[in-house]
N, C-alpha and C positions, 0 to 999 in steps of 0.2 A: 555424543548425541546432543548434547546442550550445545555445542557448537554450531549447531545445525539451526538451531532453534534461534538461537541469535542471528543467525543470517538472513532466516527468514523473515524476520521481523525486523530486517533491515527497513527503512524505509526509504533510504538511496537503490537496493535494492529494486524497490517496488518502483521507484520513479525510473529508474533504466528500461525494466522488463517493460512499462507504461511505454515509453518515448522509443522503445524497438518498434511494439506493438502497433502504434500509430503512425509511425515511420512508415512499416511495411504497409498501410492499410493506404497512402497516401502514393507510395510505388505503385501501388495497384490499383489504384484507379478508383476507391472511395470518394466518394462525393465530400464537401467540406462540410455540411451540415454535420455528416455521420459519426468524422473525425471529432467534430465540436461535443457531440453528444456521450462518444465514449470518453474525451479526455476530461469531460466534467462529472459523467458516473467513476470514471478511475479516481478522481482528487475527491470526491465525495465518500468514495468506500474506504481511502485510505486515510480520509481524516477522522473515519468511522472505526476503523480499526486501531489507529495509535492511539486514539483515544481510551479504548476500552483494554487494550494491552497493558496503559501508564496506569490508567485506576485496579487495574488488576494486582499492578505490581506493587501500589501504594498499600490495598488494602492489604494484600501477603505481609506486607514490610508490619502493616499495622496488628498483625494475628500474631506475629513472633514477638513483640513487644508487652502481649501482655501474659 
């Protein structure tokens, strides 16, 4: 299961599933505005999440230490 979890939290991961997502939105006929809008909520959320995943991980590391 941890394997899983690691994967998910890939964040080459996230940039792939991102760069399909916007890929197909651009196939189909999305406007450029709209493309610009989600690929900067996408880089926005994911630098909202690695960030709170790495302090997450820092503080764990710091509860077993004492």
């Amino acid at each position: 299961m941890s394997n899983w979890k690691r994967k998910l939290s890939s964040r080459k991961l996230w940039a792939c599933i991102a760069g399909v997502v916007l890929g197909a939105a651009a196939v189909f006929g999305a406007d450029e505005s709209t493309i610009t809008e989600v690929s900067g909520m996408v880089t926005a959320l994911a630098s909202l999440v690695s960030y709170i995943w790495t302090e997450g991980m820092i503080d764990t590391a710091r509860a077993g230490e004492k």
